[in-house]
Backbone of each chain as ProteinMPNN parsed JSONL, in Angstrom:
{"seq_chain_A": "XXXXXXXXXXXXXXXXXXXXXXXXXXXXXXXXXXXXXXXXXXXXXXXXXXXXXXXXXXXXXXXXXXXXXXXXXXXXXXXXXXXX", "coords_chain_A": {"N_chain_A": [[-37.785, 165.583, 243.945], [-37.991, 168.596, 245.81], [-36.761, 171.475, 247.315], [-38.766, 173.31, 249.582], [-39.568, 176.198, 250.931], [-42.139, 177.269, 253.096], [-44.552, 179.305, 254.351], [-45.845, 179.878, 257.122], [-48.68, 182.597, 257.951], [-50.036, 183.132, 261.162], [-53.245, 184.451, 262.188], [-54.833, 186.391, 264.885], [-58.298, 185.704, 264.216], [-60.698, 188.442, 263.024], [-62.139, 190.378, 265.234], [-61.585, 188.992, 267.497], [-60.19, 189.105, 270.694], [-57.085, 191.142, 271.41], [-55.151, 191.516, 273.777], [-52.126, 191.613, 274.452], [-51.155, 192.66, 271.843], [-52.598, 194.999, 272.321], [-51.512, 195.658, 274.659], [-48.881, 196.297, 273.564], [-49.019, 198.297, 271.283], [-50.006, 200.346, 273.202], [-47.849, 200.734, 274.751], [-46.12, 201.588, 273.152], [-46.889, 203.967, 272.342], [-47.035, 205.312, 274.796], [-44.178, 205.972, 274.291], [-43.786, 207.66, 272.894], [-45.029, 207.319, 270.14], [-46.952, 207.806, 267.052], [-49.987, 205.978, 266.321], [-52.343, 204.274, 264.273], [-52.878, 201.868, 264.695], [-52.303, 198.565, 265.827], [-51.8, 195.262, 264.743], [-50.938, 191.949, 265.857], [-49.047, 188.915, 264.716], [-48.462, 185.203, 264.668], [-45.907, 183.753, 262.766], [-44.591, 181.412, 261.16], [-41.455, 179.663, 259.702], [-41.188, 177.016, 257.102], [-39.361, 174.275, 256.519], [-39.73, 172.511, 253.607], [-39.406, 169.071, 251.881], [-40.771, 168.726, 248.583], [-43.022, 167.474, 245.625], [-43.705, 169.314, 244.402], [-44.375, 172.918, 244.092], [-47.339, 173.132, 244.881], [-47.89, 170.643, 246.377], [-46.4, 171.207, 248.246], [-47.88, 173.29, 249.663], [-50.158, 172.262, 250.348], [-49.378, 170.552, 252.099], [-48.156, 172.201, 254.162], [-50.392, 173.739, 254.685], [-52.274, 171.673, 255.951], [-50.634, 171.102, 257.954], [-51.132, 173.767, 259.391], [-53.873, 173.808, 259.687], [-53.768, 171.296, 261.807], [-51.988, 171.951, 263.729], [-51.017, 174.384, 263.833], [-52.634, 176.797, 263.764], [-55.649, 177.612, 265.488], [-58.611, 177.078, 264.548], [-61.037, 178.176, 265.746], [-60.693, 180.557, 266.827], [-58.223, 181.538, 264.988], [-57.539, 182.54, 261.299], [-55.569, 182.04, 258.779], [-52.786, 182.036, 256.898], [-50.822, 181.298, 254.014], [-47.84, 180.711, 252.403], [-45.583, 179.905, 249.714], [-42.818, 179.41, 248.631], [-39.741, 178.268, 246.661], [-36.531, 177.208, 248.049], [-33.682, 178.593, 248.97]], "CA_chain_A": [[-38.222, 166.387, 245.094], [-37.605, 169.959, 245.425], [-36.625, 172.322, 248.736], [-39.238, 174.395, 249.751], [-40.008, 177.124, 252.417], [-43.612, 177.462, 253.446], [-44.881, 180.578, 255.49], [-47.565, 180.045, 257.439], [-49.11, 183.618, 259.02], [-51.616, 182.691, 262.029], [-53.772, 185.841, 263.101], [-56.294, 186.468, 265.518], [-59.802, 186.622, 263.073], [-61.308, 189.903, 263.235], [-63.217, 190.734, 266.218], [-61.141, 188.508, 268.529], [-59.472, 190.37, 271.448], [-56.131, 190.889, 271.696], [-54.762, 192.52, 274.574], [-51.038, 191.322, 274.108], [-51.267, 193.385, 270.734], [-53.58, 196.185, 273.13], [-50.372, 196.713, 275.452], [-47.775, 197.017, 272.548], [-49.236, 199.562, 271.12], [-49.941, 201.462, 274.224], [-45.986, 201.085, 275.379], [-45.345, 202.376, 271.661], [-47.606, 205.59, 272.428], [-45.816, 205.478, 275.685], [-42.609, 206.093, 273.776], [-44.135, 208.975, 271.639], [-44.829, 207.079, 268.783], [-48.583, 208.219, 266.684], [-50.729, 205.287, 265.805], [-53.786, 204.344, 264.139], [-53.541, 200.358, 264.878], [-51.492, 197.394, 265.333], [-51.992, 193.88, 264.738], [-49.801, 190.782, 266.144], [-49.645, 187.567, 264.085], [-47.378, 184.542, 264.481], [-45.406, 183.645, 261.587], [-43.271, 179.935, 261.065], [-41.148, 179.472, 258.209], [-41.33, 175.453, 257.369], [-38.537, 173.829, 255.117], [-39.794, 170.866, 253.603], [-39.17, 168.949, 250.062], [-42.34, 168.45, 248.178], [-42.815, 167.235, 244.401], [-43.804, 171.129, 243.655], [-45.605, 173.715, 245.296], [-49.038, 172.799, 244.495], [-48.224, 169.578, 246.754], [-45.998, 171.628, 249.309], [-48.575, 174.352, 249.61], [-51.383, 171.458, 250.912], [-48.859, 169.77, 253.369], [-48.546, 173.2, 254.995], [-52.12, 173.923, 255.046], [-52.94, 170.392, 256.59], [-50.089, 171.447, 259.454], [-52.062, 174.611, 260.17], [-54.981, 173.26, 260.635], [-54.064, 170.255, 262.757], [-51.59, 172.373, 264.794], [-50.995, 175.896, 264.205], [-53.899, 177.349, 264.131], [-56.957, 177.237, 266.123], [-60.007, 177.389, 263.667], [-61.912, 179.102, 266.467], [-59.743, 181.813, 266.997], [-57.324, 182.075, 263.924], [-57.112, 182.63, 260.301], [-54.318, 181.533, 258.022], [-52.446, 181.936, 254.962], [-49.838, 179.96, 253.366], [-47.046, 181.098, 251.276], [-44.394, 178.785, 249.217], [-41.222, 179.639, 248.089], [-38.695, 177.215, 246.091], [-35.676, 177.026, 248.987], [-32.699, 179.174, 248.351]], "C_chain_A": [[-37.469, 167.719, 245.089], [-37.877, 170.674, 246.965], [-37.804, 173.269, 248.637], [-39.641, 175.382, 250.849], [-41.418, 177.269, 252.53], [-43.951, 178.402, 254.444], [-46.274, 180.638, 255.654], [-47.219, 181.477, 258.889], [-50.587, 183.278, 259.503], [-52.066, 184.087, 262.39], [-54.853, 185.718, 263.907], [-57.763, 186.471, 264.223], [-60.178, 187.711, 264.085], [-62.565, 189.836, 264.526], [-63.117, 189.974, 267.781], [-60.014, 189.309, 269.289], [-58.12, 189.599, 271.583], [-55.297, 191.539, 272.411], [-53.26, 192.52, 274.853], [-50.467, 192.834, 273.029], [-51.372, 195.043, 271.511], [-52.229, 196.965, 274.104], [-49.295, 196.905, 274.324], [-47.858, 197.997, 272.04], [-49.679, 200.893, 271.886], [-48.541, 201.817, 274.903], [-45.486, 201.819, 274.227], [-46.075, 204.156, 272.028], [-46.839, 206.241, 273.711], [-44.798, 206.302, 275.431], [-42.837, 207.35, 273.061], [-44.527, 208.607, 270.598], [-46.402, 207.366, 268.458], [-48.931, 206.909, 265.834], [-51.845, 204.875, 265.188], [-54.069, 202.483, 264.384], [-52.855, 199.707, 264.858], [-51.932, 196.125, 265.603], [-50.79, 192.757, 264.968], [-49.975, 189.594, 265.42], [-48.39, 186.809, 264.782], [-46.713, 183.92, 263.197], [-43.988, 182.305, 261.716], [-43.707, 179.554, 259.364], [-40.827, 178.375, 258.117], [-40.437, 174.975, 256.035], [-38.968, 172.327, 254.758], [-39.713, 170.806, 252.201], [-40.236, 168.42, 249.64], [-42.01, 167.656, 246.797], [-43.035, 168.348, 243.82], [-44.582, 171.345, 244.484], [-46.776, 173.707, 245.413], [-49.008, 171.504, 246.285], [-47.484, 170.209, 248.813], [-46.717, 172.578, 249.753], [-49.94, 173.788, 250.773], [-50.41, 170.775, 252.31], [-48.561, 171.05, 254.397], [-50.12, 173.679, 255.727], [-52.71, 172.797, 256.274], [-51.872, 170.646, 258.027], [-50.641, 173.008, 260.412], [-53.322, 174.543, 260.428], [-55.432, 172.448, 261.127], [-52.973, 170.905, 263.755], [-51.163, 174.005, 265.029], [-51.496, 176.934, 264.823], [-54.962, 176.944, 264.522], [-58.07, 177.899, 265.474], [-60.898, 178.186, 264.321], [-61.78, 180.556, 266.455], [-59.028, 182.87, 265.953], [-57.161, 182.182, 262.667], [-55.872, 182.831, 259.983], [-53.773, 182.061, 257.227], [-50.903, 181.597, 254.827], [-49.114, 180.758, 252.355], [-45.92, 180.127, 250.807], [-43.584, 179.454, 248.257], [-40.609, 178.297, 247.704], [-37.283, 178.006, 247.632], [-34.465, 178.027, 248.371], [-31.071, 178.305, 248.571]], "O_chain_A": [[-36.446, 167.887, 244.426], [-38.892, 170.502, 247.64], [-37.861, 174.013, 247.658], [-40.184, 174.811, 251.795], [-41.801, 177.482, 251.379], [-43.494, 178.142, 255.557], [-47.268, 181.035, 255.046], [-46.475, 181.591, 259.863], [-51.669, 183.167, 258.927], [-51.243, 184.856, 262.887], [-55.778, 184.956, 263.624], [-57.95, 187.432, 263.477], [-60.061, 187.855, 265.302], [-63.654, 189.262, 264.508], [-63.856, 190.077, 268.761], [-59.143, 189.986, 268.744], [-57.856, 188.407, 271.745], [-54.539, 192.269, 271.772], [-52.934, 193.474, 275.559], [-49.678, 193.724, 273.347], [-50.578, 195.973, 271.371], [-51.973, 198.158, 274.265], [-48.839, 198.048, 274.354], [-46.935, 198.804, 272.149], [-49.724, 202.049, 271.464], [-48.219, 202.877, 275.439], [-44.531, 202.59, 274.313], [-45.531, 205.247, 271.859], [-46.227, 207.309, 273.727], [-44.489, 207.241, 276.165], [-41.868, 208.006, 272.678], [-44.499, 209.498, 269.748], [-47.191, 207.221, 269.392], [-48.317, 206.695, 264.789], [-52.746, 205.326, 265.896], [-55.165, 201.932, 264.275], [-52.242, 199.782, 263.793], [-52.447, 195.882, 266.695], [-49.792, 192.766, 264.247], [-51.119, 189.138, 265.446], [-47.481, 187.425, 265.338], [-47.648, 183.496, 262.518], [-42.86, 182.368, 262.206], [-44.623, 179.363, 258.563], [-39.998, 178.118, 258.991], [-40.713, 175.216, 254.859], [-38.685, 171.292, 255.36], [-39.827, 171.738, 251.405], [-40.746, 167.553, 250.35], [-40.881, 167.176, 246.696], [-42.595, 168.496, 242.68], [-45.246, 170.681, 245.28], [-47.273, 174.466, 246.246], [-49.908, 171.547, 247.124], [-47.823, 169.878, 249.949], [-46.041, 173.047, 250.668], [-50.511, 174.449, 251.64], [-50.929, 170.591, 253.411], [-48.789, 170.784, 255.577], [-50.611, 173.846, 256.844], [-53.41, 173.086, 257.245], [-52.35, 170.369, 259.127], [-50.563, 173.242, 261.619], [-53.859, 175.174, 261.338], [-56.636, 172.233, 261.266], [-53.019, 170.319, 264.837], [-51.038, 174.625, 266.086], [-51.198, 177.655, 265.775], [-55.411, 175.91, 264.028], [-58.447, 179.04, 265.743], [-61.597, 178.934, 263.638], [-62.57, 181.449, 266.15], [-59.043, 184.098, 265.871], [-56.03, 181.703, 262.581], [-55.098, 183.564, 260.599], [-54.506, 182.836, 256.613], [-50.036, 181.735, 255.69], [-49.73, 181.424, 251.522], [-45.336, 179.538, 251.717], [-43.919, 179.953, 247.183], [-40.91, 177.284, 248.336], [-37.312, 179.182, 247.996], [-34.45, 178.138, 247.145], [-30.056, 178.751, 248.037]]}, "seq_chain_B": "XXXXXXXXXXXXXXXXXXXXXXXXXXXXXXXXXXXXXXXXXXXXXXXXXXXXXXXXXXXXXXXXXXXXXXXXXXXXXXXXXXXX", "coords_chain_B": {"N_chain_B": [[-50.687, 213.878, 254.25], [-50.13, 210.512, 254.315], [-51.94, 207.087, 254.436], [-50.503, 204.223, 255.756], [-49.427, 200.842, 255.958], [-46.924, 199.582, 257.978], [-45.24, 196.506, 258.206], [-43.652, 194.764, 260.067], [-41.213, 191.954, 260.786], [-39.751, 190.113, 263.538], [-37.206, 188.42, 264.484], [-35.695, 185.377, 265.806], [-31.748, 185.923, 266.026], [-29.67, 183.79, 264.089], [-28.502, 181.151, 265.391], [-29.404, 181.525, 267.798], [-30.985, 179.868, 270.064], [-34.137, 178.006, 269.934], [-36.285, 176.95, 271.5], [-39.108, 176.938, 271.894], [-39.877, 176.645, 268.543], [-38.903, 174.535, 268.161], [-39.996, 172.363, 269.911], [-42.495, 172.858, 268.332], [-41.746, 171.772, 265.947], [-41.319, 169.578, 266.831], [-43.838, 168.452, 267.768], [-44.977, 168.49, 265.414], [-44.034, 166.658, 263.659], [-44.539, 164.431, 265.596], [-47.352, 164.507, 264.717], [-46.896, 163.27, 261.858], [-46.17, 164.642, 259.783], [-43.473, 165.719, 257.608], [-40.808, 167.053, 257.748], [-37.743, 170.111, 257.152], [-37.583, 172.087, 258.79], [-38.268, 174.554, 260.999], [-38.522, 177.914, 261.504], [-39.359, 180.114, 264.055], [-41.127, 183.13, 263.864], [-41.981, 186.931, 264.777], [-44.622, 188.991, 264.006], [-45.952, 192.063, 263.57], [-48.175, 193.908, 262.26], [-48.573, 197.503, 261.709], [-50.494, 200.802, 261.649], [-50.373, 203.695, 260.311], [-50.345, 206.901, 259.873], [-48.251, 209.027, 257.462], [-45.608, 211.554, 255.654], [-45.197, 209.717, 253.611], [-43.6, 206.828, 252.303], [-40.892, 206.187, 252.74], [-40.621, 207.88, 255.147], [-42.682, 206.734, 256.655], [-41.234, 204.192, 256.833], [-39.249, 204.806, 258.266], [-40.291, 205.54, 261.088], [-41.463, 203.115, 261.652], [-39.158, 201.29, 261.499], [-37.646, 202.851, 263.876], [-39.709, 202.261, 265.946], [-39.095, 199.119, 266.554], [-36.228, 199.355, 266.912], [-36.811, 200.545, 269.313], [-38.532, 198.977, 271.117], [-40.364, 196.667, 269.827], [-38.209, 194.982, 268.667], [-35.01, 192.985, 270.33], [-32.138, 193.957, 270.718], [-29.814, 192.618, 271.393], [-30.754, 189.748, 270.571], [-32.387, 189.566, 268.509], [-33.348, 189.791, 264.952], [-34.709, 192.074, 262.574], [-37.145, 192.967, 259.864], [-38.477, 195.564, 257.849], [-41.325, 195.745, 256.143], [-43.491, 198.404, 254.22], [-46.681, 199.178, 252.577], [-48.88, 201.299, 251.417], [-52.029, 201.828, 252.949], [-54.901, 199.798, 252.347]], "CA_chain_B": [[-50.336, 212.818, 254.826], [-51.508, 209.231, 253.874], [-52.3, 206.142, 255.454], [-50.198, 202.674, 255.927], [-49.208, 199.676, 257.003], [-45.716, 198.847, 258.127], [-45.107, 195.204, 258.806], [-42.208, 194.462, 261.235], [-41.01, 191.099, 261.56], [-38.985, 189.932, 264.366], [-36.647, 186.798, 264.278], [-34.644, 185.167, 266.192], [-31.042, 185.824, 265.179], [-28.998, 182.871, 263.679], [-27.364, 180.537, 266.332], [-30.045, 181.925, 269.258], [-31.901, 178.906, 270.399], [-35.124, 178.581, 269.868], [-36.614, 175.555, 271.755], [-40.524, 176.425, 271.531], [-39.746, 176.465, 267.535], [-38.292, 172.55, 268.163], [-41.063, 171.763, 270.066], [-43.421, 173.171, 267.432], [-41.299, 171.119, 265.273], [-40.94, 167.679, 267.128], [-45.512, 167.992, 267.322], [-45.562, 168.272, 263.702], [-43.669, 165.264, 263.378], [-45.414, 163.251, 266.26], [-48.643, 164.058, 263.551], [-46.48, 162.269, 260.812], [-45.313, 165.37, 258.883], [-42.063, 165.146, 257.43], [-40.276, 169.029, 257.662], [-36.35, 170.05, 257.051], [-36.693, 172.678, 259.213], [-38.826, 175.21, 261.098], [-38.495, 178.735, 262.524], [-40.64, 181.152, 264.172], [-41.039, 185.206, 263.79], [-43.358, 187.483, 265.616], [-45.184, 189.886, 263.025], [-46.474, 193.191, 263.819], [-48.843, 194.784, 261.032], [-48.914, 198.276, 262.296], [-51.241, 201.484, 260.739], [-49.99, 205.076, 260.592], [-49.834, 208.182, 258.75], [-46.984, 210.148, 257.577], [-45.996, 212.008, 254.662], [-43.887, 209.557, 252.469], [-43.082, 205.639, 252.971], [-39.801, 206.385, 253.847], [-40.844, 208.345, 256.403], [-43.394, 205.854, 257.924], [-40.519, 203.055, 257.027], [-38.21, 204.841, 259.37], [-40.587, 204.954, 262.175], [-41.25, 202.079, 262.006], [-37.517, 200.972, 262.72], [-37.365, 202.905, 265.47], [-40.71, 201.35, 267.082], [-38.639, 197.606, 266.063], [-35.411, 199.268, 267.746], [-37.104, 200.729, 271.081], [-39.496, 198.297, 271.857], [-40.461, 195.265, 269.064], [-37.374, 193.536, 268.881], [-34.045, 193.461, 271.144], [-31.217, 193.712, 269.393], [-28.928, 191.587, 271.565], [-30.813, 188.303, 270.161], [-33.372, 189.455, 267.217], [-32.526, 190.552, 263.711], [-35.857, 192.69, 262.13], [-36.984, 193.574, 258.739], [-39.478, 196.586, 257.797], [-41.454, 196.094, 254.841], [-44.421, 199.508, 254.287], [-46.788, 199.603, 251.685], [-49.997, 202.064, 251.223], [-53.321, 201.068, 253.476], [-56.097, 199.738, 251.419]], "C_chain_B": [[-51.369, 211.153, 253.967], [-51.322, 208.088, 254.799], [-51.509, 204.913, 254.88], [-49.687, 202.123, 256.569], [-47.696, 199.191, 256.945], [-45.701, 197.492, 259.04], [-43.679, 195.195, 259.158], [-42.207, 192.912, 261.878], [-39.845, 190.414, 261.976], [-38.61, 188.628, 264.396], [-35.655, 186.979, 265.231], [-33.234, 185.127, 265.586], [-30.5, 184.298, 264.96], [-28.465, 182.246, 264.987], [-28.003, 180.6, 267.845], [-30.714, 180.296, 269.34], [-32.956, 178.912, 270.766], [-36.221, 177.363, 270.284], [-38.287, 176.01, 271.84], [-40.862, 176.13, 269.765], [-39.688, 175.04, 267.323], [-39.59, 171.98, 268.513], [-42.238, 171.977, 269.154], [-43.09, 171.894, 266.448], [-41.652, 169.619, 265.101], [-42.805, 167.364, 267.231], [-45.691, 167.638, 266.21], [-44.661, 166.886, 263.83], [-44.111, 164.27, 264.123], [-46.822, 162.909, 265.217], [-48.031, 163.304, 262.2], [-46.066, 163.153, 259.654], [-43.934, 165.333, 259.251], [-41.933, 166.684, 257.183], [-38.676, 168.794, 257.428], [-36.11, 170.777, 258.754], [-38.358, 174.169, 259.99], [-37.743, 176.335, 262.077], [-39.596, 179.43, 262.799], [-40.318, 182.946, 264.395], [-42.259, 185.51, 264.34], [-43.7, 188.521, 264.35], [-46.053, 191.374, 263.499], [-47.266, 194.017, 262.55], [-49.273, 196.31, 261.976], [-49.061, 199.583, 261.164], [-50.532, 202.895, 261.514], [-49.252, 205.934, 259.606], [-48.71, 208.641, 258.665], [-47.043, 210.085, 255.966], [-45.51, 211.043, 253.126], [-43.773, 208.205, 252.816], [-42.059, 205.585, 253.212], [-39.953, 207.001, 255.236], [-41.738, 207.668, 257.396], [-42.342, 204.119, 258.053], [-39.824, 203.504, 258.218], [-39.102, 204.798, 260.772], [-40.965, 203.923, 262.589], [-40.048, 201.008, 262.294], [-37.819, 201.285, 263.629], [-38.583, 202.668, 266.187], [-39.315, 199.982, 267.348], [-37.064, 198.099, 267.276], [-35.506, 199.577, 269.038], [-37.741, 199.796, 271.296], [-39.428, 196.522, 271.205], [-39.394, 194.677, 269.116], [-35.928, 193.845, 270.155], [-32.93, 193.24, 269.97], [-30.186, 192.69, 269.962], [-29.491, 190.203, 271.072], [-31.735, 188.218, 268.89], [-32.452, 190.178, 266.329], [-34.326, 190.904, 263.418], [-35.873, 193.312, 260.739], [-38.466, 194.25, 258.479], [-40.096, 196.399, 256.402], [-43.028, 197.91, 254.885], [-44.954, 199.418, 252.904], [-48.33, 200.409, 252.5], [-51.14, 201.034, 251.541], [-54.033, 200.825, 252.427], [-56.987, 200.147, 251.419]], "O_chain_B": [[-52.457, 210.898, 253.45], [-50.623, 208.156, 255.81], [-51.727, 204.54, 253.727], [-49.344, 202.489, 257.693], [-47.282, 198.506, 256.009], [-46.035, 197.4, 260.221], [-42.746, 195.624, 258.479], [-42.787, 192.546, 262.9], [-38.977, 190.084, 261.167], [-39.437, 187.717, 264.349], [-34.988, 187.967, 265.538], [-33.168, 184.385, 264.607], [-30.974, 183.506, 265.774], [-27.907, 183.069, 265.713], [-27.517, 180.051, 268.834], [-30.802, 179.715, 268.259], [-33.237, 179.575, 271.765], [-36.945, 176.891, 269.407], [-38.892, 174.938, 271.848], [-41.891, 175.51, 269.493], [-40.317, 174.438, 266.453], [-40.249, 171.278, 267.746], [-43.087, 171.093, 269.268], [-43.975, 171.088, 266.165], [-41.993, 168.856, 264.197], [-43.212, 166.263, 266.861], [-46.388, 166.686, 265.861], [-45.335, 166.029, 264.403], [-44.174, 163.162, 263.59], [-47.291, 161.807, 264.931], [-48.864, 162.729, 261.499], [-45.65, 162.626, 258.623], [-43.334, 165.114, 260.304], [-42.74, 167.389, 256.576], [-38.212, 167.654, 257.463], [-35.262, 170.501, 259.601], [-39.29, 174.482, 259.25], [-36.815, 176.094, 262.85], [-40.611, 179.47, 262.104], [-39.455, 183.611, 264.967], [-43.269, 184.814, 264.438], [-42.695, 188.792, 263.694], [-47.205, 191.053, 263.792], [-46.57, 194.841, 261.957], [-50.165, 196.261, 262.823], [-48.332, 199.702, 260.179], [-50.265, 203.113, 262.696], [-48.234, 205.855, 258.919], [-48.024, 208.741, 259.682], [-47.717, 209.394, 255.202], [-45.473, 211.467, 251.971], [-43.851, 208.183, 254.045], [-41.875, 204.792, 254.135], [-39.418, 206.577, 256.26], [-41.696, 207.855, 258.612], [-42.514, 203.22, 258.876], [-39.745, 202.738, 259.178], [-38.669, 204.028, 261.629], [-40.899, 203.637, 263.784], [-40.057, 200.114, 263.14], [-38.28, 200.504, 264.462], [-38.422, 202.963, 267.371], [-38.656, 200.044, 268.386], [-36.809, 197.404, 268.259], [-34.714, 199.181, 269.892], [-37.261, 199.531, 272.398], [-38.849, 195.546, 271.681], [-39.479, 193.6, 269.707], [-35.928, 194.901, 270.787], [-32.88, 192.659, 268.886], [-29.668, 191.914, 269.158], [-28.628, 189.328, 271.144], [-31.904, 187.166, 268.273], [-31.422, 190.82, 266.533], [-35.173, 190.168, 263.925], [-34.95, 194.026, 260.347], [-39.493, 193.657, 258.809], [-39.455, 196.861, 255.458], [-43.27, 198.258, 256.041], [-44.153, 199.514, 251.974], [-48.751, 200.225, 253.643], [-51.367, 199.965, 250.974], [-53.893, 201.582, 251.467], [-57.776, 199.908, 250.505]]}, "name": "protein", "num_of_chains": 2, "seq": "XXXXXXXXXXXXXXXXXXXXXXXXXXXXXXXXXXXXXXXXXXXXXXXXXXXXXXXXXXXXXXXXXXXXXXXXXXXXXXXXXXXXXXXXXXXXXXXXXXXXXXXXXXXXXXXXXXXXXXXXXXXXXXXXXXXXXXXXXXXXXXXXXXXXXXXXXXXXXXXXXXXXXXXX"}
């Protein structure tokens, strides 16, 4: 078995409102700052020991889409790292 | 000028306590995944011109130090590459 980190980023899919996102970047313009767009995701980094990343890659996946993410709402993506 | 995307993401620092992370945690394990270890970061993908990626890296710090993160309990790291 082998340490690995797993990074799952949840985002809104495209065309779902996000008005969380909608005031950050209006308090940033607020501030002076020039924008053309920002996007909010959530992002959890998951340490678990797999037999390799092929196998730790699917046990992430299968935790974002029985609790991360909401299929309605959110698109995914999965990253695996060996543990440092 | 050209166009991109600085990602800014915000963590809790080391030692902060981070009990909706646990509870994220202690679900995944009520579903029968086995983890070492989770945390969570907030992510900001944000779009904006300037002349140079240093120059859209640094504003994007100082969005991350006025607003995106606090500094008494987050630590933040800037990555910037060229929009697509």
């Amino acid at each position: 078995m082998t340490a690995y980190t797993a990074t799952v980023t949840v985002r809104l899919k495209h065309g779902v409102l996000d008005p969380e996102a909608d005031q950050t970047r209006k308090a940033l313009e607020r501030l002076g700052f020039d924008l053309d767009g920002l996007r909010s995701a959530d992002r959890f980094d998951i340490d678990l020991d797999a037999d390799d990343a092929r196998s730790a890659r699917e046990r992430a996946d299968e935790m974002a889409e029985r609790l991360l993410a909401n299929p309605t709402i959110h698109d995914y993506d999965v990253d695996v790292v060996e543990a440092e």
